[in-house]
C-alpha positions as CSV (number, residue, x, y, z in Angstrom):
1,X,97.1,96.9,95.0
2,X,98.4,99.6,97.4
3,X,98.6,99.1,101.3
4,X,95.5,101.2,102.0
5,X,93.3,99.7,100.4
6,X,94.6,96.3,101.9
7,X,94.1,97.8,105.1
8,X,90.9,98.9,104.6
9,X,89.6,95.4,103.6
10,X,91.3,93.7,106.1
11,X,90.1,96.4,108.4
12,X,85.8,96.2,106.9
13,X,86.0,92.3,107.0
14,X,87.1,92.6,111.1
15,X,90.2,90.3,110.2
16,X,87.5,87.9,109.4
17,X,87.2,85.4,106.3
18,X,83.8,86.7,104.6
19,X,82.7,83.0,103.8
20,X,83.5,81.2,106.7
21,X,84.0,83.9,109.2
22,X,87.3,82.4,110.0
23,X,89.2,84.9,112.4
24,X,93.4,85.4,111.0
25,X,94.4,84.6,115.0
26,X,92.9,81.1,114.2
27,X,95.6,80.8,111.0
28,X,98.9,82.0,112.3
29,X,100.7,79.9,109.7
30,X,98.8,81.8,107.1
31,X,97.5,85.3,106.4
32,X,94.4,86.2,105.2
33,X,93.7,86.1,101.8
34,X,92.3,89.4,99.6
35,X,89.8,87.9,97.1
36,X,88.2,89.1,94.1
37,X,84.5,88.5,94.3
38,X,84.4,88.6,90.4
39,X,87.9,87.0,89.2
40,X,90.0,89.1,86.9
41,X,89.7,86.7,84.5
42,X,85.3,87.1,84.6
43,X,86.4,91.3,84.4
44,X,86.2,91.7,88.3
45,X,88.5,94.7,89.7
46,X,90.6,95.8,92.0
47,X,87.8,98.0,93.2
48,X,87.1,98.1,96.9
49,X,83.6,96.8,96.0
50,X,84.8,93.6,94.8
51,X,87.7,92.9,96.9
52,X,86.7,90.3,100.0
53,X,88.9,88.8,102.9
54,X,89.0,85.5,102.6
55,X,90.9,82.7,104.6
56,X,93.5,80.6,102.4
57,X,91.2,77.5,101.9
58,X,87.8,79.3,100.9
59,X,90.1,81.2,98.6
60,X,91.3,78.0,97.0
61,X,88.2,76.3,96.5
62,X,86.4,79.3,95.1
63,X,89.6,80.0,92.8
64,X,87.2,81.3,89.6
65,X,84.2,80.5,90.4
66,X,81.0,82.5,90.4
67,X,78.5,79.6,90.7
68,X,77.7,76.2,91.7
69,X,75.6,73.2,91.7
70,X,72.9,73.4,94.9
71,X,73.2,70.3,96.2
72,X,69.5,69.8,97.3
73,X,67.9,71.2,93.5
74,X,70.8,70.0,91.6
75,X,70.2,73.8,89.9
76,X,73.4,76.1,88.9
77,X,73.6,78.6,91.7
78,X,75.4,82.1,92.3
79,X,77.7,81.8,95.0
80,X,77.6,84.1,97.8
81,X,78.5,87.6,97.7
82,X,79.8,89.1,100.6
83,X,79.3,92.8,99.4
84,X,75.6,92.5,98.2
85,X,74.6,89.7,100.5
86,X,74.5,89.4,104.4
87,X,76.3,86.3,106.1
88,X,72.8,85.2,108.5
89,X,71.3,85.3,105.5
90,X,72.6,82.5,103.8
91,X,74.3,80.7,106.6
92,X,73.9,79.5,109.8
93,X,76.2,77.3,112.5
94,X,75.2,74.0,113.9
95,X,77.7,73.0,115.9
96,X,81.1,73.4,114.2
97,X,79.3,72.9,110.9
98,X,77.9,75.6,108.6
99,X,74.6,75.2,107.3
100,X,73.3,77.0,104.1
101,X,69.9,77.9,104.6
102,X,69.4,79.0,101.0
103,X,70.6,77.8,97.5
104,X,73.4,80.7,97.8
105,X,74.5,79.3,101.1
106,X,74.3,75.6,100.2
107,X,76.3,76.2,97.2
108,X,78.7,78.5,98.4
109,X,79.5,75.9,101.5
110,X,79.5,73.0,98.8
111,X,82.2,74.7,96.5
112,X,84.1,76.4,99.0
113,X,84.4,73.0,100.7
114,X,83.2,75.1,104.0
115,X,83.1,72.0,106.2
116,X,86.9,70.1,105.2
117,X,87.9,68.3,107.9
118,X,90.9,70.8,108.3
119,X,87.5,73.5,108.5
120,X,86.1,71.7,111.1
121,X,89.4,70.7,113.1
122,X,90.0,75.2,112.7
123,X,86.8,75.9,114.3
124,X,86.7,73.6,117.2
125,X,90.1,75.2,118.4
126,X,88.5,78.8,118.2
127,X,85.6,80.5,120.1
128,X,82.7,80.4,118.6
129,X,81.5,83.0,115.5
């Protein structure tokens, strides 16, 4: 993947993770991950269109995944996807939590394991989102 297009996702996602909005000043110890959307392995790209920002632990709990389980209809549910799919949407903050307010956001904050104790500890050293 060439520079320029890192830069540019880096640059489109404000330095931001696109899951948990994560800023990369909040993880000096670790950059910023570049994520396929659709994993290689599912036939995702390198395209710019399925290339998000994402911070090192919603990277690792999404790993290959395109859906989940919603935990409140126990139904097999699409995760969220940051280039077809807008953030206040699916997700809202209460407190330092995140809160899906739809089956997309529940199951993406389930999977992603969006409110880890190491999550929560992140956020409540950083300014609010």
């Amino acid at each position: 993947m060439s520079p320029s297009t890192r830069a540019r996702v880096r640059e489109r996602a404000g330095r931001r993770c696109e899951y948990c909005l994560a800023r990369q000043e909040d993880s000096p110890l670790a950059a910023l991950h570049l994520e396929h959307i659709v994993p290689k392995i599912h036939g995702g790209t390198d395209d710019l269109e399925n290339l998000a920002l994402a911070c090192i632990d919603c990277n690792l709990h999404k790993g290959p995944n395109l859906t989940g389980i919603d935990p409140q209809t126990q139904r097999v549910t699409e995760l969220f996807h940051p280039r077809r799919e807008h953030w206040k949407d699916h997700f809202e903050r209460d407190g330092l939590y995140l809160v899906g307010k739809t089956a997309i956001g529940r199951t993406t904050v389930r999977v992603l394991n969006m409110n880890s104790e190491d999550q929560l500890t992140l956020r409540s050293c950083s300014a609010p989102a």
